[in-house]
N, C-alpha and C positions, 0 to 999 in steps of 0.2 A: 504494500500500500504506500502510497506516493507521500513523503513530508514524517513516516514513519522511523523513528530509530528505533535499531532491531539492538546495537550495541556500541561498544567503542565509550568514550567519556561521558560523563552526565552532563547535562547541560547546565555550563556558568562556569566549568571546570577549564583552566586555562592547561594547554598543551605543556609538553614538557620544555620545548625549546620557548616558547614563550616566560613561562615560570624559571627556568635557567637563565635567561636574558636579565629578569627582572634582580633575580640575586644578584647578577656580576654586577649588573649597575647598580645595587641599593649597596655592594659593598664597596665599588669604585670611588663613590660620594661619602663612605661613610670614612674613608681611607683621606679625603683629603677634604674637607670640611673647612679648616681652617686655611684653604686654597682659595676655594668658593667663596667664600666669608669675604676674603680682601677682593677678589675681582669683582666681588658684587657693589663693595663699599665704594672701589673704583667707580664702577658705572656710576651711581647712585650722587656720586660727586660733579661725575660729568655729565649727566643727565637723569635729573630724577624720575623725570616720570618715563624714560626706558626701565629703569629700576623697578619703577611700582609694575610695567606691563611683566619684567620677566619674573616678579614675586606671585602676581595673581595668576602666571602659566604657572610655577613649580605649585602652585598651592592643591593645581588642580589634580596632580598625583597624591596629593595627600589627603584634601577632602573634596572629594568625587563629584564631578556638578548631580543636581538634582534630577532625578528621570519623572519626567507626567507619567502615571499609569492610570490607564483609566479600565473601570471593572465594569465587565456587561455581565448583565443576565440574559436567560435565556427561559423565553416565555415557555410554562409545564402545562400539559393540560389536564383538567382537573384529576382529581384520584379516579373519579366513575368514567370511563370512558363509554360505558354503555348506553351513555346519556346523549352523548354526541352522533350529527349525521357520520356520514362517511364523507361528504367534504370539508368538516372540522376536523375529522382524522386526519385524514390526508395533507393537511394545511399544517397542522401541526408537526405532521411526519416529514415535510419538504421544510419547514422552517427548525428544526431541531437537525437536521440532517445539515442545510446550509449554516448552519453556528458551527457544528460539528469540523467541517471544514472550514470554516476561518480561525477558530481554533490551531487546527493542525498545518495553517499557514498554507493549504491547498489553491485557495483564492487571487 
């Protein structure tokens, strides 16, 4: 089935070269700090507000911008279905089915 994972990483899970990349560089930075520190003060002398733009890029590695999520539902039909025609069924069986697929990113 199409947009299916059958296996491989869970999803959110960063690959291993990625998560290896991230170490060398969180130790590369953590290794010269006090590097960093004066080229920054540098800038910051020679142009402060290039300073403030590359404080609020590094910041974005450390607190993540915000993500909108927005949550649907997905209209049930009632518990008695016996109550319903056959084109309230059906209506509901095509609109549960199309969620079903934007869900699984099919769309």
């Amino acid at each position: 089935m199409k947009g299916l994972k059958t296996g491989g990483r869970r999803k959110g899970t960063p690959n291993k070269v990625t998560a290896d990349a991230r170490n060398v560089f969180a130790q590369l930075l953590e290794a010269n700090l006090d590097r960093a520190q004066e080229l920054w003060n540098r800038v910051a002398d020679e142009n402060p507000l290039r300073a403030l733009e590359l404080l609020a890029k590094w910041g974005e590695f450390v607190i993540p911008k915000p993500v909108r999520v927005e949550a649907t539902t997905v209209a049930r039909p009632p518990l008695s279905v016996r109550e319903m025609t056959d084109e309230e069924l059906m209506e509901q069986i095509l609109e549960i089915r199309s969620s079903n697929k934007e869900i699984a990113g099919e769309e």
